[in-house]
LUMZAMI-863541 format. One record per atom (N, C-alpha, C): residue number from 1; residue in three letters; atom name; x, y, z. Coordinates in steps of 0.001 Angstrom, whole numbers. Last residue first. Layout:
! LUMZAMI-863541
[NUM; ala; CA; [X; Y; Z]]
...
//
This chain:
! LUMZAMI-863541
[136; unk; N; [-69943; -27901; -18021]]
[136; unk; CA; [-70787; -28295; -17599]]
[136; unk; C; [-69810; -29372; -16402]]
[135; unk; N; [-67889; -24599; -18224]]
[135; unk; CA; [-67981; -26068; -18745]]
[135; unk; C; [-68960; -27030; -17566]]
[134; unk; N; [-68874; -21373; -19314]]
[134; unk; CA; [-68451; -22136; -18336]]
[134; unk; C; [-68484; -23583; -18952]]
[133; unk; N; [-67337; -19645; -22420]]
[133; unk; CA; [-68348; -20284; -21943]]
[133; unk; C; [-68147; -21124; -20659]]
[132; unk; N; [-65719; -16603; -21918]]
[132; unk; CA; [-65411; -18157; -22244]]
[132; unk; C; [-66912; -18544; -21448]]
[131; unk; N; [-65387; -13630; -24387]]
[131; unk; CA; [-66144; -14287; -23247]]
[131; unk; C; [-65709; -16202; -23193]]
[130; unk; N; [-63073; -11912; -25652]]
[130; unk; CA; [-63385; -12870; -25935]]
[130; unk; C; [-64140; -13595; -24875]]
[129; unk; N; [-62356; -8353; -26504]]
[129; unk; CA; [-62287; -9428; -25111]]
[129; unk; C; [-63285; -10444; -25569]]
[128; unk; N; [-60215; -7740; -29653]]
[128; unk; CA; [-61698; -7803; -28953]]
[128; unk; C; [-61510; -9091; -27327]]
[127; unk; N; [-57599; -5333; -29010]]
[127; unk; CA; [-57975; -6670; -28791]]
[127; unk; C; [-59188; -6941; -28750]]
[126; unk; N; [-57809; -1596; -29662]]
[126; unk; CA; [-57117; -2824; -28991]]
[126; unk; C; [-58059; -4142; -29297]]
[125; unk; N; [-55235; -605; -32483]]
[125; unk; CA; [-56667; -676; -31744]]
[125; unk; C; [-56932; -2027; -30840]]
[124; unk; N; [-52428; 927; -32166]]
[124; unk; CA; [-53017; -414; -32678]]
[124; unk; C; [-54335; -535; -31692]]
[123; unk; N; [-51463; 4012; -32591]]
[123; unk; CA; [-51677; 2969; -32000]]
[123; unk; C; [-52171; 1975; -32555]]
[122; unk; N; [-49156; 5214; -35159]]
[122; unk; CA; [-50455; 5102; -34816]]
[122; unk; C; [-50519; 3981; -34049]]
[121; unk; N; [-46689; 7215; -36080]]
[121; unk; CA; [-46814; 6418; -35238]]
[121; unk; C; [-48436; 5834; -35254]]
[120; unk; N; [-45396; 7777; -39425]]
[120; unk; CA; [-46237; 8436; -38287]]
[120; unk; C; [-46500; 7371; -37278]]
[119; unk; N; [-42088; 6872; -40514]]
[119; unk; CA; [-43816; 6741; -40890]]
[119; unk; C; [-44284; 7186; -39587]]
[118; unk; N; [-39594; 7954; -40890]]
[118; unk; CA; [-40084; 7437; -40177]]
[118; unk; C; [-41515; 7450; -40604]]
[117; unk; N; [-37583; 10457; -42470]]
[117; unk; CA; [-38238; 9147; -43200]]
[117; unk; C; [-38933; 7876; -42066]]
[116; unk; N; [-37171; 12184; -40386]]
[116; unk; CA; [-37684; 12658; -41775]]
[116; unk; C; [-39126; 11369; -42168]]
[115; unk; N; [-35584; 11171; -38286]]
[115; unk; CA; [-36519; 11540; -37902]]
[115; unk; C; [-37900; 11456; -39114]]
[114; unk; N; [-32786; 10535; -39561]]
[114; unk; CA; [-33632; 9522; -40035]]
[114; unk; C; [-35200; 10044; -39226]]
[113; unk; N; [-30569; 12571; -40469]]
[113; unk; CA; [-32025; 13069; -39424]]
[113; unk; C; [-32656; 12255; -40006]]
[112; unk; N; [-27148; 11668; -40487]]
[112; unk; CA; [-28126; 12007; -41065]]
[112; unk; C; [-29640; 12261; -40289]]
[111; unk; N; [-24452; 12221; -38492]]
[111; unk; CA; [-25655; 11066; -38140]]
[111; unk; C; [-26905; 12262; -39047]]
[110; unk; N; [-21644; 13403; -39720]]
[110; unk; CA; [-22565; 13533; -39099]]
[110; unk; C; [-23806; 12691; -39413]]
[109; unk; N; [-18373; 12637; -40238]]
[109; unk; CA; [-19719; 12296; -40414]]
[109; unk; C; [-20638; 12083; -39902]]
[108; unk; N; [-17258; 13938; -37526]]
[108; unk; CA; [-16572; 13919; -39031]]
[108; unk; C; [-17435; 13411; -39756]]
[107; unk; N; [-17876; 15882; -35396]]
[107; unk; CA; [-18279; 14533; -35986]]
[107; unk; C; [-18164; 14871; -37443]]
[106; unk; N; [-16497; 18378; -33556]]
[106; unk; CA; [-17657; 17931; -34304]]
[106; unk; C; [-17547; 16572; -35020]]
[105; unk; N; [-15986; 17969; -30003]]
[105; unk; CA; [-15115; 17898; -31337]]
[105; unk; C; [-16573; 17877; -32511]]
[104; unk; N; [-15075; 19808; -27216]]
[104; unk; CA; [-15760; 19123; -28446]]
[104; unk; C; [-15705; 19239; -29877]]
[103; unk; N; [-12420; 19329; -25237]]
[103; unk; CA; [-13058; 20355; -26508]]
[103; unk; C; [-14126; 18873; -27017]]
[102; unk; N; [-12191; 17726; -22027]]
[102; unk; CA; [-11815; 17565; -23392]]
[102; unk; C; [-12894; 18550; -24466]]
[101; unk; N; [-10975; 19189; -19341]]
[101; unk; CA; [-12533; 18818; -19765]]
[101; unk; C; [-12091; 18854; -21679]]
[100; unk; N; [-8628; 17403; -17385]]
[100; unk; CA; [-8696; 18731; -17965]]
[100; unk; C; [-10404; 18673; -18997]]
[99; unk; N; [-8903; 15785; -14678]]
[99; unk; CA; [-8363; 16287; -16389]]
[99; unk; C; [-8996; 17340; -17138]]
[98; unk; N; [-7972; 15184; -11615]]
[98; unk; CA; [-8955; 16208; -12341]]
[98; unk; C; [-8813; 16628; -13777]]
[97; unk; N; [-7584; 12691; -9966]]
[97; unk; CA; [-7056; 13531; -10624]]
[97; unk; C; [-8514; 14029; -11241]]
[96; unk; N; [-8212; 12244; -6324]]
[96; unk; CA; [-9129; 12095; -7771]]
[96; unk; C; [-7878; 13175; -8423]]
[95; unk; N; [-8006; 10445; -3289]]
[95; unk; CA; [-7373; 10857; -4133]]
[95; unk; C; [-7815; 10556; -5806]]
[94; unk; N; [-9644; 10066; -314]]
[94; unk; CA; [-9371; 9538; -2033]]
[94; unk; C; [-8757; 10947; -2171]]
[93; unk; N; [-9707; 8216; 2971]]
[93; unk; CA; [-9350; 9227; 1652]]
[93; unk; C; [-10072; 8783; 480]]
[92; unk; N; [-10696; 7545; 5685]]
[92; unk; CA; [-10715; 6988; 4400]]
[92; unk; C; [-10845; 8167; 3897]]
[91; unk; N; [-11556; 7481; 8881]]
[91; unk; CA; [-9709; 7535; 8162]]
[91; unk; C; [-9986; 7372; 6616]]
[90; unk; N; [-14390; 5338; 7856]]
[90; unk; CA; [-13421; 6158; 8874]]
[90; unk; C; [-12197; 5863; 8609]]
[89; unk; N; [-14817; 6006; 4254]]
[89; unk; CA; [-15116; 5882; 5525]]
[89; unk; C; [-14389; 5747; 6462]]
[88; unk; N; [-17049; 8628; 2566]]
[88; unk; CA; [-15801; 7935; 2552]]
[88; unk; C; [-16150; 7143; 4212]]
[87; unk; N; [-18717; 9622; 43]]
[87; unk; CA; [-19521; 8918; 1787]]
[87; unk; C; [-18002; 8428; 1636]]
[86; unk; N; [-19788; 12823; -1766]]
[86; unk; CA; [-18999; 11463; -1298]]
[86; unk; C; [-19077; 10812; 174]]
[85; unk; N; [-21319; 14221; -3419]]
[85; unk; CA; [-21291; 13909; -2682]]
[85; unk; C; [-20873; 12890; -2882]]
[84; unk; N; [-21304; 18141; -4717]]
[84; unk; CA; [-20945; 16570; -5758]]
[84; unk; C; [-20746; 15820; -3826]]
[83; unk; N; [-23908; 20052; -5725]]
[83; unk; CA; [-22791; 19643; -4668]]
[83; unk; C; [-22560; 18213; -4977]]
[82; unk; N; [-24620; 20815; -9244]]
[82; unk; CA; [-25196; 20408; -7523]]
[82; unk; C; [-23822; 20074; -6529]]
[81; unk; N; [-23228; 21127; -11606]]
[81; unk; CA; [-23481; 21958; -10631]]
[81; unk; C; [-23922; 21971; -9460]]
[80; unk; N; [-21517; 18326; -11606]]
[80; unk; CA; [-22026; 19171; -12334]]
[80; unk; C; [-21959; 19960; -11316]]
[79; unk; N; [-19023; 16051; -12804]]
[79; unk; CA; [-18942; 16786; -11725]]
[79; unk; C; [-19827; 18005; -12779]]
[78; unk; N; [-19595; 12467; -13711]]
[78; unk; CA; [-18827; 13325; -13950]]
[78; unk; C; [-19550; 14797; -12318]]
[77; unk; N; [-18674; 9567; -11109]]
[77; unk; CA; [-19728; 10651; -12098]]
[77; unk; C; [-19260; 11779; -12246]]
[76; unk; N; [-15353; 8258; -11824]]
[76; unk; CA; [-16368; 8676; -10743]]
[76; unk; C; [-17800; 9511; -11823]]
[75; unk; N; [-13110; 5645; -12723]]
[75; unk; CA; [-14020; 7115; -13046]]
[75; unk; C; [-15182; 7238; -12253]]
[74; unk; N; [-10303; 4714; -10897]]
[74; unk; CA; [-11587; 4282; -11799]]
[74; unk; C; [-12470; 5756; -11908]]
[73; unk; N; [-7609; 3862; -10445]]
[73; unk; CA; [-8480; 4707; -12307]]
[73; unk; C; [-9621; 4587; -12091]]
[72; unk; N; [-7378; 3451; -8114]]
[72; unk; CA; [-7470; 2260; -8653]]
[72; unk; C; [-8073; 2713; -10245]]
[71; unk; N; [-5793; 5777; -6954]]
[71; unk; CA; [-5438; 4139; -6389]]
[71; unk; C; [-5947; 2965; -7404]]
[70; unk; N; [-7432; 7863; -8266]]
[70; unk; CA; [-5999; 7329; -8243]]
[70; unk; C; [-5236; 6148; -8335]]
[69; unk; N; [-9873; 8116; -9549]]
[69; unk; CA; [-9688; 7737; -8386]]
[69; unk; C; [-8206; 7439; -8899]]
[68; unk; N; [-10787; 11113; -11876]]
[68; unk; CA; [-10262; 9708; -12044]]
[68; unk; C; [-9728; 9255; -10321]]
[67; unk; N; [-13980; 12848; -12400]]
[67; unk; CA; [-13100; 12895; -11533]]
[67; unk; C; [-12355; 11267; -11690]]
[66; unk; N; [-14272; 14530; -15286]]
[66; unk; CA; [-14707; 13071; -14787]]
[66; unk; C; [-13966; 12740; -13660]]
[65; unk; N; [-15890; 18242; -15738]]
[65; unk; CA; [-14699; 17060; -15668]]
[65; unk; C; [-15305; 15720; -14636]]
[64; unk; N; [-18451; 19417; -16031]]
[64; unk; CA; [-17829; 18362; -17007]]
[64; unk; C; [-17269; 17988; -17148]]
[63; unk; N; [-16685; 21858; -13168]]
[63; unk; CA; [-18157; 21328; -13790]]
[63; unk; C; [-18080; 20605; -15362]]
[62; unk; N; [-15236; 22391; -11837]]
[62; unk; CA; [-14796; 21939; -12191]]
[62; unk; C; [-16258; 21116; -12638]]
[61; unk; N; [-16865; 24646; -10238]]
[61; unk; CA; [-15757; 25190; -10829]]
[61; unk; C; [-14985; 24268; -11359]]
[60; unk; N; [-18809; 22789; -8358]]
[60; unk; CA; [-18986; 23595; -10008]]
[60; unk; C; [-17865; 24125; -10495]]
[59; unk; N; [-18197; 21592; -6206]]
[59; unk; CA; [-17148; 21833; -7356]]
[59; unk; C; [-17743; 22442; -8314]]
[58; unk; N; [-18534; 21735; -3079]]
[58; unk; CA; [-18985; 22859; -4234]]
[58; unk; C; [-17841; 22469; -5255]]
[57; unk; N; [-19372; 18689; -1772]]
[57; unk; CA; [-18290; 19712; -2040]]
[57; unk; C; [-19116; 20196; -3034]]
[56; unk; N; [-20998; 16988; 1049]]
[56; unk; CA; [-20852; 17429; -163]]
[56; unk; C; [-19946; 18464; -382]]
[55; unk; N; [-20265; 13828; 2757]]
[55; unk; CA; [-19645; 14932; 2770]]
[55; unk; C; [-20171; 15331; 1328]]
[54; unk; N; [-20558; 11447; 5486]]
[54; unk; CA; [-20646; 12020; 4240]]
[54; unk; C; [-20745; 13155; 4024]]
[53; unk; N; [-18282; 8741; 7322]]
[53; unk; CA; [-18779; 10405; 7073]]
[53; unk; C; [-19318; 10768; 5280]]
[52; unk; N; [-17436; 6073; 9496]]
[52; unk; CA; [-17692; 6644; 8056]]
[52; unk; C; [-18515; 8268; 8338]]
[51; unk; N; [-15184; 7563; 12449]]
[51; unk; CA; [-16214; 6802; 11546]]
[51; unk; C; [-16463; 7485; 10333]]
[50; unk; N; [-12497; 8829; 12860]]
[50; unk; CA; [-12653; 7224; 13251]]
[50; unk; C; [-14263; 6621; 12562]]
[49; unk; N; [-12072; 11478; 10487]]
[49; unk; CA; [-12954; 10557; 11738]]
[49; unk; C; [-12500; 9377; 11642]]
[48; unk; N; [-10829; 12666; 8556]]
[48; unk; CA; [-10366; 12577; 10132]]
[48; unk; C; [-11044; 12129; 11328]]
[47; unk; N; [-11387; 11764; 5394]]
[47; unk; CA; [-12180; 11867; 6444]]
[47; unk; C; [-11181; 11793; 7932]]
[46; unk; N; [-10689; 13893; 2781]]
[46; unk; CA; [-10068; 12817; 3978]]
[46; unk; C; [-10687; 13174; 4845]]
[45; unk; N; [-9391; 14168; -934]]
[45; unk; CA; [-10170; 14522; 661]]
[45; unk; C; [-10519; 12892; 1216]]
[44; unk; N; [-7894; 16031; -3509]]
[44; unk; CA; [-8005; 15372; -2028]]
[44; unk; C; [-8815; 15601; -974]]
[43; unk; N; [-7840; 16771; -6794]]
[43; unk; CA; [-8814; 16656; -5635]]
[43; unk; C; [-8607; 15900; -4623]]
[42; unk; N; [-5312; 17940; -8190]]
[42; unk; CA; [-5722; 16593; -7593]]
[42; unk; C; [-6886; 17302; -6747]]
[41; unk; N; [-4153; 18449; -12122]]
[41; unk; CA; [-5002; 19035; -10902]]
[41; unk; C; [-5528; 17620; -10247]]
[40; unk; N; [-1977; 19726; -14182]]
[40; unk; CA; [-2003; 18358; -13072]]
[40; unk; C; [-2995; 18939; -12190]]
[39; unk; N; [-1577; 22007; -15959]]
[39; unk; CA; [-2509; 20962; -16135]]
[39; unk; C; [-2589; 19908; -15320]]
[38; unk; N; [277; 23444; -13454]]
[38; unk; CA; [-24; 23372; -14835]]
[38; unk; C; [-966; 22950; -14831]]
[37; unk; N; [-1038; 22213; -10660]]
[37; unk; CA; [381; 22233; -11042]]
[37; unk; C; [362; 22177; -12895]]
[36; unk; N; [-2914; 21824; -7800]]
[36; unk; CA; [-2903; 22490; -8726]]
[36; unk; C; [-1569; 22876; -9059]]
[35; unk; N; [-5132; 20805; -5087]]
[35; unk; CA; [-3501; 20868; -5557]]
[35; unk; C; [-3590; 21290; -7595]]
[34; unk; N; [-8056; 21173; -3125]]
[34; unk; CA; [-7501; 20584; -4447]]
[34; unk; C; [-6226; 21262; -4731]]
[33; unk; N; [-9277; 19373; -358]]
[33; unk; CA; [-8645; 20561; -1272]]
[33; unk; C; [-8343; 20293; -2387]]
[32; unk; N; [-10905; 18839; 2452]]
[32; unk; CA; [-10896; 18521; 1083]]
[32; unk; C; [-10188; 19892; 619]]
[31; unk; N; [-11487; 17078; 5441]]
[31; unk; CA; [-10887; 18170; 5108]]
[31; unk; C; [-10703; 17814; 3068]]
[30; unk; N; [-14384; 16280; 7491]]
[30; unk; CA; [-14143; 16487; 6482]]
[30; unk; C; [-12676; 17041; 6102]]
[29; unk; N; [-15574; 16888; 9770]]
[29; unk; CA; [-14766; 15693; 9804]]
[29; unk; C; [-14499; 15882; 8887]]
[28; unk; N; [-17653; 19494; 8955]]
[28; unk; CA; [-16320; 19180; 9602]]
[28; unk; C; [-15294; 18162; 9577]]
[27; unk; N; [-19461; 19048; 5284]]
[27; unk; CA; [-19166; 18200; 7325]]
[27; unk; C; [-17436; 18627; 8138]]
[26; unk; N; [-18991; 20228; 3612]]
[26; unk; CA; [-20623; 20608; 4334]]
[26; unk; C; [-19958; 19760; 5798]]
[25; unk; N; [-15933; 22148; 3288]]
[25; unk; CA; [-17020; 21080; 2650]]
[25; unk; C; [-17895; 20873; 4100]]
[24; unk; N; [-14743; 24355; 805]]
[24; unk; CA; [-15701; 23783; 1467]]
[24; unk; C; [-15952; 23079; 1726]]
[23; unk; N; [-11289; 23301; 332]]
[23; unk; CA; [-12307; 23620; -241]]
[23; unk; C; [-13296; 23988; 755]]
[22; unk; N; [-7924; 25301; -350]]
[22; unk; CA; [-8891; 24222; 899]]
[22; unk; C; [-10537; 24512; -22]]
[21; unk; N; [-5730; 24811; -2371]]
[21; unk; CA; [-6529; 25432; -2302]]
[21; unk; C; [-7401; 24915; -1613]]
[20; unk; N; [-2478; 25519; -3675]]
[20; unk; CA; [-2506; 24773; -2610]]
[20; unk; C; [-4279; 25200; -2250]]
[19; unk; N; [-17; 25097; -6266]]
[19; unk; CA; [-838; 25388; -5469]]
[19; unk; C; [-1977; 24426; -4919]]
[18; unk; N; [2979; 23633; -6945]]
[18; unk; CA; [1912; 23953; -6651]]
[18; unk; C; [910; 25127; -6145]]
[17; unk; N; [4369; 20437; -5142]]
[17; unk; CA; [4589; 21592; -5856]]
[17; unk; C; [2931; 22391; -5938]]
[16; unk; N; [4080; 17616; -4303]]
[16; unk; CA; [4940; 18517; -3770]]
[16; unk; C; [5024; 19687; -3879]]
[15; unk; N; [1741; 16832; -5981]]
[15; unk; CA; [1556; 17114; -4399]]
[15; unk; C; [2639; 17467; -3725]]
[14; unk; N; [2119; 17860; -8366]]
[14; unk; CA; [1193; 18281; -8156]]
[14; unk; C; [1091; 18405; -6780]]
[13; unk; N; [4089; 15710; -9876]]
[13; unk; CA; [4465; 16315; -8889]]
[13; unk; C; [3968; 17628; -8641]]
[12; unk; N; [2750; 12549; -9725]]
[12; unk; CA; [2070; 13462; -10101]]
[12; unk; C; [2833; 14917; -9019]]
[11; unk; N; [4307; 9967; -9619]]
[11; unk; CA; [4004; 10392; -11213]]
[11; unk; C; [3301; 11956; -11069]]
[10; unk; N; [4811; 10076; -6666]]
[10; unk; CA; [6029; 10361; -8026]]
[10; unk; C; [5873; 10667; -9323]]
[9; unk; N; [2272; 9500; -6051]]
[9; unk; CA; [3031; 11289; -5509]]
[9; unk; C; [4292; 11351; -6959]]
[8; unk; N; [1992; 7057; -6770]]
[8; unk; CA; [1291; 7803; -7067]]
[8; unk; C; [1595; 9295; -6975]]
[7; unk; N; [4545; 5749; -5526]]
[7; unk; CA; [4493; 5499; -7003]]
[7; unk; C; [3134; 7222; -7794]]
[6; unk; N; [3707; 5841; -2676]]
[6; unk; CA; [4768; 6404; -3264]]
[6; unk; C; [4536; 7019; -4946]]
[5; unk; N; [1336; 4339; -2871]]
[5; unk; CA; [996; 5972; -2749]]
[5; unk; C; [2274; 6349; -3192]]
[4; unk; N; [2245; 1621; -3485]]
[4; unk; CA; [1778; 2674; -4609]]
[4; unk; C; [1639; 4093; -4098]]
[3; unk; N; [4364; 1545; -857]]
[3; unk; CA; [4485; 1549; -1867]]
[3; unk; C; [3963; 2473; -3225]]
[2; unk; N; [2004; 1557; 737]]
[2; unk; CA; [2809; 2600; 908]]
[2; unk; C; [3339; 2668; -254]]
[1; unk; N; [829; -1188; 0]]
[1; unk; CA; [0; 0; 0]]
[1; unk; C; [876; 1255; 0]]
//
């Protein structure tokens, strides 16, 4: 475990360097910031409780980026305007890189409007109900 955190500080020298920025966040037990180095941006936060805690942060200022978990890549929901909420649990971090929000690109062949050539919808009239005779 020490190990990769090593491995993880070494590829990103975001957490030696930097800036340095505390965030809000809705629960005390809480501490969250984000590190900032060129284009290297980390979201850290850490619960200082002995128990699980949940916690919302104001990220809109990083609103259509995919937050990436460090320890293990994995992609989190991206980050809109509501308070983005995390339940970590006691003593339990994460560590999220923050990439940069990729340009949109237009589509090199654009998806023709098959809307056009669709035939009109019409329900299907329903079923006649069929009575069953009782059996003697």
């Amino acid at each position: 475990w020490t190990r990769k955190m090593i491995q993880i500080r070494k590829r990103h020298p975001v957490f030696g360097t930097g800036q340095f920025t505390e965030l809000h966040a809705s629960n005390p037990s809480v501490l969250a910031f984000v590190r900032e180095y060129g284009n290297d941006r980390m979201l850290c936060v850490n619960n200082l409780s002995r128990f699980p805690q949940p916690v919302e942060l104001d990220l809109r200022r990083f609103e259509g980026v995919t937050p990436i978990e460090c320890t293990g890549g994995v992609h989190f929901p991206p980050i809109g305007e509501l308070p983005y909420l995390l339940t970590l649990p006691g003593h339990g971090f994460y560590w999220f890189q923050l990439p940069p929000v990729p340009e949109e690109q237009p589509l090199a062949n654009p998806v023709a409007d098959v809307t056009a050539t669709l035939p009109e919808f019409a329900p299907a009239a329903p079923a006649p109900v069929q009575q069953s005779t009782p059996r003697p």
